[in-house]
C-alpha positions in Angstrom: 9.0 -6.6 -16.5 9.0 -8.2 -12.6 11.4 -8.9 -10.2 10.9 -12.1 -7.7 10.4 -10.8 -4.3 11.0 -13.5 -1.5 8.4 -12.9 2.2 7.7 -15.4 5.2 5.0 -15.7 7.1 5.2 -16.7 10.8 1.9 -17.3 11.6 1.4 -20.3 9.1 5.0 -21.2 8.8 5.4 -20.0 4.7 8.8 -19.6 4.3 10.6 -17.0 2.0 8.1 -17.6 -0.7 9.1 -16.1 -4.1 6.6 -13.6 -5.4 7.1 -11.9 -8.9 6.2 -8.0 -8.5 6.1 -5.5 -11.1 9.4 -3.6 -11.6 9.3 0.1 -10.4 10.1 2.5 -13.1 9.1 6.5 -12.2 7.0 6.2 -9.1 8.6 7.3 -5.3 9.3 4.0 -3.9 7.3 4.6 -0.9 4.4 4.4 -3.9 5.8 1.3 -5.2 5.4 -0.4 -2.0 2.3 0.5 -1.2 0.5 0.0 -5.2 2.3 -2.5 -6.6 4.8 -4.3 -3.9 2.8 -5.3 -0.8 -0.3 -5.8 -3.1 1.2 -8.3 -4.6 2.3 -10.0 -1.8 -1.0 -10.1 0.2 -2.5 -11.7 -3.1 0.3 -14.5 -3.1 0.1 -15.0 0.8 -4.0 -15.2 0.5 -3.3 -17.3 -2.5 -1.0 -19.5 -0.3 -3.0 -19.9 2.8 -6.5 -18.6 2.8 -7.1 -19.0 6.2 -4.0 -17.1 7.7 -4.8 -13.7 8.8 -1.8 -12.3 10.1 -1.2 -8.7 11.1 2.5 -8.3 9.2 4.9 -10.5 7.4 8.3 -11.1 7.6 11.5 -11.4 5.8 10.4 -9.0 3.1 13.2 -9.9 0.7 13.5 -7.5 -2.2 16.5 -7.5 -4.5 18.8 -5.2 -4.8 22.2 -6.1 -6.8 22.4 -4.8 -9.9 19.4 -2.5 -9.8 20.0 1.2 -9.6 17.1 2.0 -7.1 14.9 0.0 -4.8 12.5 -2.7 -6.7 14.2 -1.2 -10.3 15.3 -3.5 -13.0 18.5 -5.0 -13.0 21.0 -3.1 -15.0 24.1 -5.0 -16.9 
């Protein structure tokens, strides 16, 4: 199960690129960001534009309606 994740990079201009992530389920969601959340950013933005280097991204976007806790499922 993912969730789309949106980021922006201003050194090579992406813009709120969609990203899907894994969905966190048990972990602390300091984990989740650092295993499975930025990981799979940094893959997508490398994947994006290879020869951007930048120090930090922007606009992390991740959502939150519906979902019980930070990067969970959304619940109905």
């Amino acid at each position: 199960m993912t969730i789309v994740c949106k980021y922006s990079c201003g050194l090579c201009g992406v813009h709120r690129a969609e990203v899907e992530v894994p969905v966190r389920t048990t972990e602390d969601v300091r984990v989740w960001m650092d295993q499975v959340c930025i990981p799979a950013i940094v893959r997508d933005h490398e994947a994006r534009s290879p020869g951007c280097h930048p120090d930090t991204l922007q606009e992390l976007m991740i959502p939150t309606d519906g979902c019980q806790m930070i990067g969970g499922p959304v619940v109905n």
